[in-house]
PyMOL Python script that loads the backbone (N, CA, C, O; Angstrom):
from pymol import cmd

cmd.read_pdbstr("""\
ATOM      1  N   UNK A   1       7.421 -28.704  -6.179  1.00  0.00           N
ATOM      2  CA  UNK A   1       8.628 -29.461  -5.913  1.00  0.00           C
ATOM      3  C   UNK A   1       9.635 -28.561  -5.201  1.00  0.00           C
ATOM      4  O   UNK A   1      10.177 -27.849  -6.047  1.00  0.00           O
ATOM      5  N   UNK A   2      10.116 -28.306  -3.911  1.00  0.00           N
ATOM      6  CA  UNK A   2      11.070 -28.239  -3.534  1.00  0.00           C
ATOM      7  C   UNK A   2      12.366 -27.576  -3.892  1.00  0.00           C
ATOM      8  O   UNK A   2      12.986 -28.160  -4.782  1.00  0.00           O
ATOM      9  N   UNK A   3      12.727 -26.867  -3.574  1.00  0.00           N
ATOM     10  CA  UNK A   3      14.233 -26.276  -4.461  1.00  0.00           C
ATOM     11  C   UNK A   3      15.142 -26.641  -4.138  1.00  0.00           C
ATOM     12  O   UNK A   3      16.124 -26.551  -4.875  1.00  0.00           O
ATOM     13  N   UNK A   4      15.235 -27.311  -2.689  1.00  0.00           N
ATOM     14  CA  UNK A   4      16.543 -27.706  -1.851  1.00  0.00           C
ATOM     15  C   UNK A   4      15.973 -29.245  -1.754  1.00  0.00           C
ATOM     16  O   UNK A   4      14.765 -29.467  -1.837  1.00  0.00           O
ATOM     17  N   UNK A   5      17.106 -30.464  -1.539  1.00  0.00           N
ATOM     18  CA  UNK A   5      16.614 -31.389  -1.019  1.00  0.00           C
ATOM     19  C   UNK A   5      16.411 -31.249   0.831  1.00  0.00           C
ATOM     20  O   UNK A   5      16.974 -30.776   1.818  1.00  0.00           O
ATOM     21  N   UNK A   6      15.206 -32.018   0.429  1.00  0.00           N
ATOM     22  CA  UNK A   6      14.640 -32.058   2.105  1.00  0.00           C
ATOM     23  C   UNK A   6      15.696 -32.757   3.469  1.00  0.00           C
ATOM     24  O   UNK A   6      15.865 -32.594   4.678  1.00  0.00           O
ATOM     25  N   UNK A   7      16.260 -33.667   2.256  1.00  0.00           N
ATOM     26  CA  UNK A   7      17.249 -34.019   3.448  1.00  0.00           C
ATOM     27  C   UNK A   7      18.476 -33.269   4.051  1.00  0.00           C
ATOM     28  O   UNK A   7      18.985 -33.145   5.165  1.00  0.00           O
ATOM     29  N   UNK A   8      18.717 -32.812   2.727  1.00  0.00           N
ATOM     30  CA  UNK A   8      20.165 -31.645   3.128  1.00  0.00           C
ATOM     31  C   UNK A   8      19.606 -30.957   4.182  1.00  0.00           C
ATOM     32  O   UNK A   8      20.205 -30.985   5.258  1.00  0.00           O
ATOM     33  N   UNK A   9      18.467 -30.280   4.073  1.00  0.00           N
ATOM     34  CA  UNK A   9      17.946 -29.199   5.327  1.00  0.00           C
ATOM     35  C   UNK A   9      17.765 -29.855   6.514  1.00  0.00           C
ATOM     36  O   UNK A   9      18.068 -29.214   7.520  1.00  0.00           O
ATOM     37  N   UNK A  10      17.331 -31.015   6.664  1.00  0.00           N
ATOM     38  CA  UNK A  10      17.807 -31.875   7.679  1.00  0.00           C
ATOM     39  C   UNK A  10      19.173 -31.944   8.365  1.00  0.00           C
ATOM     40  O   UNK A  10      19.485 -31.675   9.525  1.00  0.00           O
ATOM     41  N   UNK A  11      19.968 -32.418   7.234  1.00  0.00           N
ATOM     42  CA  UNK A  11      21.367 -32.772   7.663  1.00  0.00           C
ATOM     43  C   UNK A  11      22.037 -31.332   8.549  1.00  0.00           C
ATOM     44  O   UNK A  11      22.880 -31.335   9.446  1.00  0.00           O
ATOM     45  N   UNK A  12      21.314 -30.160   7.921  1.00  0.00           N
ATOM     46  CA  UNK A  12      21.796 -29.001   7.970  1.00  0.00           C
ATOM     47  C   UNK A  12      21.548 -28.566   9.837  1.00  0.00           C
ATOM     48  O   UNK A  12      22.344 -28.260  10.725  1.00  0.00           O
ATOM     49  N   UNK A  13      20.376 -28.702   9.808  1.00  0.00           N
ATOM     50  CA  UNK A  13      19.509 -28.744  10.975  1.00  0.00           C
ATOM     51  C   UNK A  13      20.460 -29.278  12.084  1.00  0.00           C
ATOM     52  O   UNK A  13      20.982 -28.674  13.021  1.00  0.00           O
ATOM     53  N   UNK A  14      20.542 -30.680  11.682  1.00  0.00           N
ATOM     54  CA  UNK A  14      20.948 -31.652  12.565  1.00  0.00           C
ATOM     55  C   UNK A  14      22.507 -30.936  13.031  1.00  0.00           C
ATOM     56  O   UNK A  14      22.734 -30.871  14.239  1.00  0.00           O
ATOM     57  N   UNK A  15      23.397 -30.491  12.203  1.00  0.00           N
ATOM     58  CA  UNK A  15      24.738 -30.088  12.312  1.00  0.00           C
ATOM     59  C   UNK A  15      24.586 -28.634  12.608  1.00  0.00           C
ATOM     60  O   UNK A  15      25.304 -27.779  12.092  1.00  0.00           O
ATOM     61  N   UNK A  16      23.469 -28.339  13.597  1.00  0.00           N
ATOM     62  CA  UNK A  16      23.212 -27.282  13.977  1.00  0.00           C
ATOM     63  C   UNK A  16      23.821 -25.950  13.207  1.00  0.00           C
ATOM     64  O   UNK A  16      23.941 -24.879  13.803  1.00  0.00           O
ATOM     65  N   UNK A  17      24.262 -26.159  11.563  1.00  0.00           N
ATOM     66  CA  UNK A  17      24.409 -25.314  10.664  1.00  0.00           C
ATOM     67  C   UNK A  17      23.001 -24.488  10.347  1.00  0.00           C
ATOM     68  O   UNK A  17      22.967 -24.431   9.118  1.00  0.00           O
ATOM     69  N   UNK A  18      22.157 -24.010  10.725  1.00  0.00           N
ATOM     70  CA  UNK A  18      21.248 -23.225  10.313  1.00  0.00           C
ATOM     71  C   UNK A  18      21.092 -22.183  10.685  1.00  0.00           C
ATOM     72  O   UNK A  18      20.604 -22.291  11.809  1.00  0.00           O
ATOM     73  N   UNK A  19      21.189 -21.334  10.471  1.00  0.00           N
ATOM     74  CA  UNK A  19      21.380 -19.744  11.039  1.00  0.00           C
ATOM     75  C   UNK A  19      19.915 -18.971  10.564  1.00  0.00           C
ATOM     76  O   UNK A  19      19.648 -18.457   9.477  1.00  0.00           O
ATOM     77  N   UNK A  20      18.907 -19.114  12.047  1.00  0.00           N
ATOM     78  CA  UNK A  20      17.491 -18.403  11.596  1.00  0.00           C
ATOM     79  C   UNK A  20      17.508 -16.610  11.468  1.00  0.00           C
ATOM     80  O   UNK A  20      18.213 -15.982  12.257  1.00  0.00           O
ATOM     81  N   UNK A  21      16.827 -16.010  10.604  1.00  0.00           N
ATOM     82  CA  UNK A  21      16.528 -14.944  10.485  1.00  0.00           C
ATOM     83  C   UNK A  21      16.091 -14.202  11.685  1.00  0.00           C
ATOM     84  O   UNK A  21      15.479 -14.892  12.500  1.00  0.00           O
ATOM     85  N   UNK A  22      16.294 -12.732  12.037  1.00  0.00           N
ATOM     86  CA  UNK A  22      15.758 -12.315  13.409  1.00  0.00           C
ATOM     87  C   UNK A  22      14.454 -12.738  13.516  1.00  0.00           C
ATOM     88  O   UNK A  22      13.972 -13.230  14.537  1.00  0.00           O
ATOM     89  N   UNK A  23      13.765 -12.518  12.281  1.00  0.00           N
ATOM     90  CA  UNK A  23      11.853 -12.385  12.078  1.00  0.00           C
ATOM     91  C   UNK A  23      11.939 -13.679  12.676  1.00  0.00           C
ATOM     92  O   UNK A  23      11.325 -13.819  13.734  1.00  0.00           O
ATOM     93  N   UNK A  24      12.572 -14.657  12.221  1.00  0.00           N
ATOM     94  CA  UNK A  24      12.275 -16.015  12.609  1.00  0.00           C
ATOM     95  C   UNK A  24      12.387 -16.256  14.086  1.00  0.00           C
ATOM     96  O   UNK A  24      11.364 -16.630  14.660  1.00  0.00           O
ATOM     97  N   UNK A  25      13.732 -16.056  14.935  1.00  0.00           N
ATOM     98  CA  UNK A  25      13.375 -16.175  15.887  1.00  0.00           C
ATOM     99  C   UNK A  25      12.388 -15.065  16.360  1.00  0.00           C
ATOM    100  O   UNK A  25      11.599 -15.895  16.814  1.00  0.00           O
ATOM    101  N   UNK A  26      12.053 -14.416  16.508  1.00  0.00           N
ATOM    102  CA  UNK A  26      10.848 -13.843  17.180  1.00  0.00           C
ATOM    103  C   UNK A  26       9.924 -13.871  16.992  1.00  0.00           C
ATOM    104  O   UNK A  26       8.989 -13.361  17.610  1.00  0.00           O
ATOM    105  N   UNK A  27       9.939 -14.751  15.673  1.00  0.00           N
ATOM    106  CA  UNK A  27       7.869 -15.637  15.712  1.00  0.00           C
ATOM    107  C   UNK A  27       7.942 -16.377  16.480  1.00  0.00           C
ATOM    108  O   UNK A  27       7.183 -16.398  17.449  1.00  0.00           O
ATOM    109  N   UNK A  28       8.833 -17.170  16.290  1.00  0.00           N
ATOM    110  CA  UNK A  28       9.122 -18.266  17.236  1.00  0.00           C
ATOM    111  C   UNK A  28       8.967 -18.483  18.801  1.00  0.00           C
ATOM    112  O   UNK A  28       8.362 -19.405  19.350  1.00  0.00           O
ATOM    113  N   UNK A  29       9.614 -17.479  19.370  1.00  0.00           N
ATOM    114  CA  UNK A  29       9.767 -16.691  20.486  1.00  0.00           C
ATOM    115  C   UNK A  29       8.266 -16.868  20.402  1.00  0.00           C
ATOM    116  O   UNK A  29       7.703 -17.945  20.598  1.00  0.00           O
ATOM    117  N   UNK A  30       7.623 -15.665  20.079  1.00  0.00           N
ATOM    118  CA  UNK A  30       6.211 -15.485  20.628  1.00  0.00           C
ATOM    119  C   UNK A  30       5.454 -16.370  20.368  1.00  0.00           C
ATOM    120  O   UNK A  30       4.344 -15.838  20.412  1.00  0.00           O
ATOM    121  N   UNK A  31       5.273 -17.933  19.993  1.00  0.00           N
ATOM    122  CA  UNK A  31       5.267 -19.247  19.994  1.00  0.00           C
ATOM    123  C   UNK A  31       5.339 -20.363  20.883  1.00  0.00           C
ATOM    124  O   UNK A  31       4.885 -21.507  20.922  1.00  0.00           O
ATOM    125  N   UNK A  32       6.401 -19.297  21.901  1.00  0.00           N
ATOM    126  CA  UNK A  32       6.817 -20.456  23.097  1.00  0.00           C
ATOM    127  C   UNK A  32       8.027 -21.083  22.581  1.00  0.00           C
ATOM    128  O   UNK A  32       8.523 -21.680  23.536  1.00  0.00           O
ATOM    129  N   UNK A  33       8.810 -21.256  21.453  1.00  0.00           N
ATOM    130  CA  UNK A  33       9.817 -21.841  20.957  1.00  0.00           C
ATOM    131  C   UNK A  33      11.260 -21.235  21.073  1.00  0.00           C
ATOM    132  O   UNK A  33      11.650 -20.113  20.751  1.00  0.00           O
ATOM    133  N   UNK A  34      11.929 -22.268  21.612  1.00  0.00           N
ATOM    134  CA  UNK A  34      13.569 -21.615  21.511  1.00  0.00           C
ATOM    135  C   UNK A  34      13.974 -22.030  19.976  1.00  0.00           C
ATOM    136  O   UNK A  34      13.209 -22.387  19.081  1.00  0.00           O
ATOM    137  N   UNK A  35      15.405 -21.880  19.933  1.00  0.00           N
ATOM    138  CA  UNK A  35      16.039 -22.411  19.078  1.00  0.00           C
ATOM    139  C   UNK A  35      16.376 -23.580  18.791  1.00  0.00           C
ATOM    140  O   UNK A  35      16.693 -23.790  17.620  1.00  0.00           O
ATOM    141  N   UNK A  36      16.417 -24.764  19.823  1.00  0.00           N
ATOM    142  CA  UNK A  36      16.359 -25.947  20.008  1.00  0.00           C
ATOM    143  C   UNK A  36      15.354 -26.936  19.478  1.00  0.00           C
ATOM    144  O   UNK A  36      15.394 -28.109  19.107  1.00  0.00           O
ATOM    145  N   UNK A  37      14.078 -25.628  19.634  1.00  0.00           N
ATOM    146  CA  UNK A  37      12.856 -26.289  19.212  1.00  0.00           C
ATOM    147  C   UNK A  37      12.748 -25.840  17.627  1.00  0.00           C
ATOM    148  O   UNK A  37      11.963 -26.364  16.837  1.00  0.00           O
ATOM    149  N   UNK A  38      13.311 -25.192  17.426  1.00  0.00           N
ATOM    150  CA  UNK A  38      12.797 -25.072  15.694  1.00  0.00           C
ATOM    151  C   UNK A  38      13.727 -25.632  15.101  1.00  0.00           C
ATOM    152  O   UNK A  38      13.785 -25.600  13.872  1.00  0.00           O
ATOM    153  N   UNK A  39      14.729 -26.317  15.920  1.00  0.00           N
ATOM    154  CA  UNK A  39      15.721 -27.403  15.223  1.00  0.00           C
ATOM    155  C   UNK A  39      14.873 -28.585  14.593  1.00  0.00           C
ATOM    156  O   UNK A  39      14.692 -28.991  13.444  1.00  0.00           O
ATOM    157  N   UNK A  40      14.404 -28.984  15.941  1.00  0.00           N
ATOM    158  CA  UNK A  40      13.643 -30.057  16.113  1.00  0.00           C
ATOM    159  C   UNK A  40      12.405 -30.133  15.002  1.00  0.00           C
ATOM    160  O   UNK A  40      12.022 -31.171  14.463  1.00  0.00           O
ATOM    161  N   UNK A  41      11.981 -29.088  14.829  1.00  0.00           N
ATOM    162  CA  UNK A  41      10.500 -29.399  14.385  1.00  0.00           C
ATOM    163  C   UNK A  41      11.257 -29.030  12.030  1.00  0.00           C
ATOM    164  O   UNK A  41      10.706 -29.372  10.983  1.00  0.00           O
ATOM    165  N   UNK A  42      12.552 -28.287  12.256  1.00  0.00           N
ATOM    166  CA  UNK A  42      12.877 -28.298  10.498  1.00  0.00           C
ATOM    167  C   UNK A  42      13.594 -29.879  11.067  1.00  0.00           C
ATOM    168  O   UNK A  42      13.533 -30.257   9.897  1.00  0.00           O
ATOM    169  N   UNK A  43      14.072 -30.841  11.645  1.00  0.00           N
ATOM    170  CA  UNK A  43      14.366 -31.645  11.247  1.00  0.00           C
ATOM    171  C   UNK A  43      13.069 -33.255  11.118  1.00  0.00           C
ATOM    172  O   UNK A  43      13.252 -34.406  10.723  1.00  0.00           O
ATOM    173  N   UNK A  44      12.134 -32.709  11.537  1.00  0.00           N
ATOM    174  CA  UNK A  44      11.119 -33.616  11.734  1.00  0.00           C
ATOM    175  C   UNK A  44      10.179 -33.394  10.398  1.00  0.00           C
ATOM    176  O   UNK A  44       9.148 -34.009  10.128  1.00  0.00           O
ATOM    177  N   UNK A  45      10.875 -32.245   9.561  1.00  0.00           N
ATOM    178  CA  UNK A  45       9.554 -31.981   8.433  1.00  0.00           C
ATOM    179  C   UNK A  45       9.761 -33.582   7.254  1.00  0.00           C
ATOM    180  O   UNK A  45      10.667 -34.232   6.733  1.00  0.00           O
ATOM    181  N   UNK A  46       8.448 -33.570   7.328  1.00  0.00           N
ATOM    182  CA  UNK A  46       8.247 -34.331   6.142  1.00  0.00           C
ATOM    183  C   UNK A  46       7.782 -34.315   4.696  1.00  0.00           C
ATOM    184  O   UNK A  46       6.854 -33.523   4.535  1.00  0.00           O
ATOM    185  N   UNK A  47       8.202 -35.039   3.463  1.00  0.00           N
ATOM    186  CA  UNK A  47       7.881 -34.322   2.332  1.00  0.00           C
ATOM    187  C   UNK A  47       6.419 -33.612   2.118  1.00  0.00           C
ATOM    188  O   UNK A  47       6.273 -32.590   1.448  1.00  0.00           O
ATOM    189  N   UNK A  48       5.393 -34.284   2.765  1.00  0.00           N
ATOM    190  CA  UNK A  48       3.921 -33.881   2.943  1.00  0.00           C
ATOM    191  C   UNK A  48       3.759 -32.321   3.233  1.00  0.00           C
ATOM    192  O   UNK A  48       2.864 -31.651   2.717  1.00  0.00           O
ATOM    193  N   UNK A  49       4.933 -31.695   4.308  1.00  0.00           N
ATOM    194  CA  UNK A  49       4.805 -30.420   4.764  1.00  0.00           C
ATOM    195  C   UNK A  49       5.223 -29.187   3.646  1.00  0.00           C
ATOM    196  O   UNK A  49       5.005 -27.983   3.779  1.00  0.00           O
ATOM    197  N   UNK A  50       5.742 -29.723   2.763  1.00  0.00           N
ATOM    198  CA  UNK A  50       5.901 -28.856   1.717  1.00  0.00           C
ATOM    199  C   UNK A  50       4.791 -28.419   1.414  1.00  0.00           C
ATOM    200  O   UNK A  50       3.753 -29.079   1.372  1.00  0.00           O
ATOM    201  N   UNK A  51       4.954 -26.955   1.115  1.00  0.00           N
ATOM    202  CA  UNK A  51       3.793 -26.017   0.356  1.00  0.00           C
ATOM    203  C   UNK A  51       4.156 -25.270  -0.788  1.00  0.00           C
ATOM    204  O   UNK A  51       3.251 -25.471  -1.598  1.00  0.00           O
ATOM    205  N   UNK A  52       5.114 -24.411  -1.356  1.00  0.00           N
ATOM    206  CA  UNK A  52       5.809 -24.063  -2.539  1.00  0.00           C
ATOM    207  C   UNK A  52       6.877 -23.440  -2.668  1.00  0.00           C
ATOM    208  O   UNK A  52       7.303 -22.768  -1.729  1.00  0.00           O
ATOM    209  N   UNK A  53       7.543 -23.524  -3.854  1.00  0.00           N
ATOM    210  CA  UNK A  53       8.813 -22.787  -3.513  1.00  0.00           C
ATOM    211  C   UNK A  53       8.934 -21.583  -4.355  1.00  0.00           C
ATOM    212  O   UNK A  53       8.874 -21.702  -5.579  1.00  0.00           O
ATOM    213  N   UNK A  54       9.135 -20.189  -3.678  1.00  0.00           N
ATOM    214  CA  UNK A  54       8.755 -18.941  -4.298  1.00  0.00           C
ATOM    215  C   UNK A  54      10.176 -18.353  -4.418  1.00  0.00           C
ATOM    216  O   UNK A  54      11.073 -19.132  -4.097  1.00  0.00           O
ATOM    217  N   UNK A  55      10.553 -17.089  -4.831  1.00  0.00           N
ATOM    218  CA  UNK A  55      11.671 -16.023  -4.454  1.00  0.00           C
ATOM    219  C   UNK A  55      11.220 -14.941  -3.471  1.00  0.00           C
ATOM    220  O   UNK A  55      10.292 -14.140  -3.585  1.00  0.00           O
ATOM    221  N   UNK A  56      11.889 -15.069  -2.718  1.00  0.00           N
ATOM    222  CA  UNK A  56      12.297 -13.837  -1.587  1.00  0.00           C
ATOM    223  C   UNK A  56      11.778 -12.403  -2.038  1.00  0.00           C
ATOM    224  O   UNK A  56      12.035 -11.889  -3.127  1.00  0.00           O
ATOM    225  N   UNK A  57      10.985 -11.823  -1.000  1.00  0.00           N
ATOM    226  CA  UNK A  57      10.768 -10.329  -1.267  1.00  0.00           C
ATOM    227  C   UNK A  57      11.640  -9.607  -1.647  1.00  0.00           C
ATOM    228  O   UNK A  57      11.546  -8.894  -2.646  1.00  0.00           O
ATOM    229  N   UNK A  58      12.822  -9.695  -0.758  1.00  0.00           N
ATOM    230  CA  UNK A  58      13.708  -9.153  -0.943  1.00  0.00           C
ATOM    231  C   UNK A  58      14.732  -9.025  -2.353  1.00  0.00           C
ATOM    232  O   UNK A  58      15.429  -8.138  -2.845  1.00  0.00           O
ATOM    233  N   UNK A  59      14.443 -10.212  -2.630  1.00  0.00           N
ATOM    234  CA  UNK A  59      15.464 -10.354  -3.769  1.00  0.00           C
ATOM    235  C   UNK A  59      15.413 -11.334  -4.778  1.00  0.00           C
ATOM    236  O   UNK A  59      16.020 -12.396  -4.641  1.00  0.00           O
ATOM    237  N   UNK A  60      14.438 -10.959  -6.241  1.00  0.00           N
ATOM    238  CA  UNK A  60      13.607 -12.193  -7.005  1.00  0.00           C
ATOM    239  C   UNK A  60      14.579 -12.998  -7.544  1.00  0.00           C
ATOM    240  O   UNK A  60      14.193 -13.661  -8.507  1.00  0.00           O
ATOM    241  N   UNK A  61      15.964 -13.170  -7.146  1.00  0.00           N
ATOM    242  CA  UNK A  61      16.584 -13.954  -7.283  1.00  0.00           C
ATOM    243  C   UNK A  61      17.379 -15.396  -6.701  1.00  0.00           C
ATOM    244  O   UNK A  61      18.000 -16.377  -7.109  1.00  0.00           O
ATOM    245  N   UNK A  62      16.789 -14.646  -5.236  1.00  0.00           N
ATOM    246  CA  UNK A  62      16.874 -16.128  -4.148  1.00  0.00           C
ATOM    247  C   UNK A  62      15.558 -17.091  -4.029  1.00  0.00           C
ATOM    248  O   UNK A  62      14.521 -16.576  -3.614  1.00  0.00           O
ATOM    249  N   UNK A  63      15.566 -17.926  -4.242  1.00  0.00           N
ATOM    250  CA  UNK A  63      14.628 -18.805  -3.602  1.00  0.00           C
ATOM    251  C   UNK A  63      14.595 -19.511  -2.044  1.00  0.00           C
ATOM    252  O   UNK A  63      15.543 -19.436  -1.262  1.00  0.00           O
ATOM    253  N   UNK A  64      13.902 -19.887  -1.889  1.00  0.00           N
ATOM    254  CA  UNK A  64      13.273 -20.073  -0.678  1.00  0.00           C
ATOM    255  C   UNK A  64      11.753 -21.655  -0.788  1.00  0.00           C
ATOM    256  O   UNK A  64      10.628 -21.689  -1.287  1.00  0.00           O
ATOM    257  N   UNK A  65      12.327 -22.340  -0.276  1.00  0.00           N
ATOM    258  CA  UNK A  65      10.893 -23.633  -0.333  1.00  0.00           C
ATOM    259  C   UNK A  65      10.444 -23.113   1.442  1.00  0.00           C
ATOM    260  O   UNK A  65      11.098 -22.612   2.357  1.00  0.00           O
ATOM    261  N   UNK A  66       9.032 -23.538   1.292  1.00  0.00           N
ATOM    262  CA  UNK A  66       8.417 -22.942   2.030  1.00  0.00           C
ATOM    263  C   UNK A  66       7.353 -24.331   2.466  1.00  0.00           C
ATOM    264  O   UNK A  66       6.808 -25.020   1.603  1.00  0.00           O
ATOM    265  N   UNK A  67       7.167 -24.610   4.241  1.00  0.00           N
ATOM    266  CA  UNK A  67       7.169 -25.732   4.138  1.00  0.00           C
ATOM    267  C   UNK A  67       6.182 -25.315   5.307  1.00  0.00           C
ATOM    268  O   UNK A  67       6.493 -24.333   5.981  1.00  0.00           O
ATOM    269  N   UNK A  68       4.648 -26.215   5.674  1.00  0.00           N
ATOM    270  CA  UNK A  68       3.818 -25.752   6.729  1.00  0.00           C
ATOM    271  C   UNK A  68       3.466 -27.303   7.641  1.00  0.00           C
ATOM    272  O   UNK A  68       2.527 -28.071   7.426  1.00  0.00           O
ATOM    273  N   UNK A  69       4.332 -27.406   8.478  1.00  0.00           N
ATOM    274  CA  UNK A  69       4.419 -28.743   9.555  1.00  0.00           C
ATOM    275  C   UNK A  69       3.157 -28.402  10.343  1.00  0.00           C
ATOM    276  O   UNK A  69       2.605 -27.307  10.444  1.00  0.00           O
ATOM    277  N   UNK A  70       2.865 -29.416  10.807  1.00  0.00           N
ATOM    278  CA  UNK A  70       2.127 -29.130  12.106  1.00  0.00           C
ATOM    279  C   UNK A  70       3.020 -30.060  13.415  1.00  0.00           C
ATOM    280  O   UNK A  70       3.446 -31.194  13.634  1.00  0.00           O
ATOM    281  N   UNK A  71       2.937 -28.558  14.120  1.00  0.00           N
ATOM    282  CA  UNK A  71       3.788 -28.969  15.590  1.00  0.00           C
ATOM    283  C   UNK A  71       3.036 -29.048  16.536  1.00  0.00           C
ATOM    284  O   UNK A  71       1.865 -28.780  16.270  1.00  0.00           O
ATOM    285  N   UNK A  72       3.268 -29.327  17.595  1.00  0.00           N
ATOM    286  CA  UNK A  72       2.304 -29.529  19.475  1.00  0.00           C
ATOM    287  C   UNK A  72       1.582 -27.918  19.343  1.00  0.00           C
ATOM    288  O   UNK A  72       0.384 -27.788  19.595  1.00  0.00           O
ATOM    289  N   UNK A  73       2.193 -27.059  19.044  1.00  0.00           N
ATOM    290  CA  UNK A  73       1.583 -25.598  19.017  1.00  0.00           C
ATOM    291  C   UNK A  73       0.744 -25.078  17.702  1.00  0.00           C
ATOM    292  O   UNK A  73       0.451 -23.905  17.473  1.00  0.00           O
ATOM    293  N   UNK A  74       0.476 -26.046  17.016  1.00  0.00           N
ATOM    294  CA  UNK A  74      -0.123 -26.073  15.803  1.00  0.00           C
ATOM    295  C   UNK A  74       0.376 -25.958  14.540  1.00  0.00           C
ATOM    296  O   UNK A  74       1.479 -26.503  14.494  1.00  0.00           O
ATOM    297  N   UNK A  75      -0.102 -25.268  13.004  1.00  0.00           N
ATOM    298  CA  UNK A  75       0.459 -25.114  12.325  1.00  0.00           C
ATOM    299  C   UNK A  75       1.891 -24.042  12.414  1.00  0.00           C
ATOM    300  O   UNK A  75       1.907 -23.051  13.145  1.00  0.00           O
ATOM    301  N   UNK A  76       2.750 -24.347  11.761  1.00  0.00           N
ATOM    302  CA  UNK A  76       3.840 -23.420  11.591  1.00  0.00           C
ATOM    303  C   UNK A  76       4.167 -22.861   9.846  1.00  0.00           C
ATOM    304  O   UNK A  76       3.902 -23.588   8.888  1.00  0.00           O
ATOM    305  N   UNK A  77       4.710 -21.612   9.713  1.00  0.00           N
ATOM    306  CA  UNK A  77       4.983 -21.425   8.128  1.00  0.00           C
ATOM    307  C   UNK A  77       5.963 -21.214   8.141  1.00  0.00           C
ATOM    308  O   UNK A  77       6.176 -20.158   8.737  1.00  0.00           O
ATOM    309  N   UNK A  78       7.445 -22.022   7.499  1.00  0.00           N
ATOM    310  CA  UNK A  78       8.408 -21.949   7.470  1.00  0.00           C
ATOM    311  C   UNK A  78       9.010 -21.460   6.230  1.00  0.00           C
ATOM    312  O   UNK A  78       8.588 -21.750   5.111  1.00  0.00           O
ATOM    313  N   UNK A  79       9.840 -20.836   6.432  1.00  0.00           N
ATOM    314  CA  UNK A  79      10.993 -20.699   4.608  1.00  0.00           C
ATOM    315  C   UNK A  79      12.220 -20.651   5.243  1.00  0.00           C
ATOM    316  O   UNK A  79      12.623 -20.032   6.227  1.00  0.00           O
ATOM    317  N   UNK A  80      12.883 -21.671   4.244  1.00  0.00           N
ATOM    318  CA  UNK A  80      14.084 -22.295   3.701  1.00  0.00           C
ATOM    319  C   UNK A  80      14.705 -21.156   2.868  1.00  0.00           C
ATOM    320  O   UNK A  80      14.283 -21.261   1.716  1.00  0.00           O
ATOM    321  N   UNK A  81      15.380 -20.312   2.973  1.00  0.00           N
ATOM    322  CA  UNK A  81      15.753 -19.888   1.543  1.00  0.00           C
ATOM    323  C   UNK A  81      17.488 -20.550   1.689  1.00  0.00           C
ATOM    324  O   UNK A  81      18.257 -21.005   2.536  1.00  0.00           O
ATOM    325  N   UNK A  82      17.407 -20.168  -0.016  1.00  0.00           N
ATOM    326  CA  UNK A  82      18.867 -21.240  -0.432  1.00  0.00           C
ATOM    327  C   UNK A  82      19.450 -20.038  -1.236  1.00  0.00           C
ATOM    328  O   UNK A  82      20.532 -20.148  -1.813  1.00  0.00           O
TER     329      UNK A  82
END
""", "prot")
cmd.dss("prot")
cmd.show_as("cartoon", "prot")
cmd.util.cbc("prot")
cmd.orient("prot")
């Protein structure tokens, strides 16, 4: 189950409030994807794309839902952390 609602991360998305991690854009990047496009593809996730929600390497106190869409470029592995 999810740690964040799916829609908030949407809404979030949509109000171009999401601020990606460097790692993130530069998977991305080497993907073929701007920033525009990984708007697009966290606001297109659906509950199905969920996979689990863990804590952060960094810090076993943040969580993070972790969500694997499939886009035009294939699978993607995303984390949400909250």
């Amino acid at each position: 189950m999810p740690h964040c609602p799916l829609e908030r991360v949407k809404a979030l998305a949509a109000a171009r409030r999401i601020r990606p991690t460097g790692a993130a854009l530069k998977g991305a990047k080497a993907l073929g994807m701007d920033f525009p496009g990984m708007l697009e593809v966290i606001t297109s996730l659906k509950r199905t794309d969920f996979y689990k929600s863990m804590t952060s390497h960094i810090d076993h106190r943040v969580w993070q839902d972790v969500y694997r869409p499939l886009t035009a470029i294939g699978y993607v592995y995303l984390n949400c952390p909250w």
